[in-house]
N, C-alpha and C positions, 0 to 999 in steps of 0.2 A: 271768266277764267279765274282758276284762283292758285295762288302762288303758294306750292310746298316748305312746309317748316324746313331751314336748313337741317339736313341730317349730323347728328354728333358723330365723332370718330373716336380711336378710341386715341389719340392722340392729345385731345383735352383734359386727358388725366395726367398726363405725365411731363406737359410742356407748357409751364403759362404763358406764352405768347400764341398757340394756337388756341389754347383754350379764351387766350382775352377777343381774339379773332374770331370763335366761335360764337363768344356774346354778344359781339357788338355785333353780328350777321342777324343773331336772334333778336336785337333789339331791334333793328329796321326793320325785320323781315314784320313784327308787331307792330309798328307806326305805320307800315302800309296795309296793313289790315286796318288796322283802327282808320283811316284815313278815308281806306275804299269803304266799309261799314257806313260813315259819316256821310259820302258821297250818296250812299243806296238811300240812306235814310232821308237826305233834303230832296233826293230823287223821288221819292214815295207822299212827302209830304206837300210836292209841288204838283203832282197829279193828283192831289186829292184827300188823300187816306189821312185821316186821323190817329195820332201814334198818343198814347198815356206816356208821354216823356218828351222832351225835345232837345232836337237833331242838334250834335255839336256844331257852330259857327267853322266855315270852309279855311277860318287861320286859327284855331283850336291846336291844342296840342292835347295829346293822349292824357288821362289824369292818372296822376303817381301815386303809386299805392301808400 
């Protein structure tokens, strides 16, 4: 299953406390992507499959641009 981006409203433009609320939804909502990603990939490389990179460690954190 995979979990939908929060939708913006248009309330992010006009109120920064929704809009800070809007950010911090979108930064979780991407640390659990990145996280479940992380999960599929140690899942792939423990059945087997050879991957050209390796899987982030299970206490990893996302890497900052």
């Amino acid at each position: 299953m995979i979990e939908a981006k929060p939708p913006p409203t248009d309330a992010i433009l006009t109120d920064a406390k929704t809009a800070d609320r809007y950010n911090a939804a979108i930064e979780l909502w991407g640390e659990r992507l990145w996280r479940a990603g992380a999960r599929i990939c140690r899942a792939v490389v423990a059945d087997g499959m050879a991957l050209p990179f390796t899987c982030p460690a299970p206490a990893a954190q996302p890497a900052q641009p």
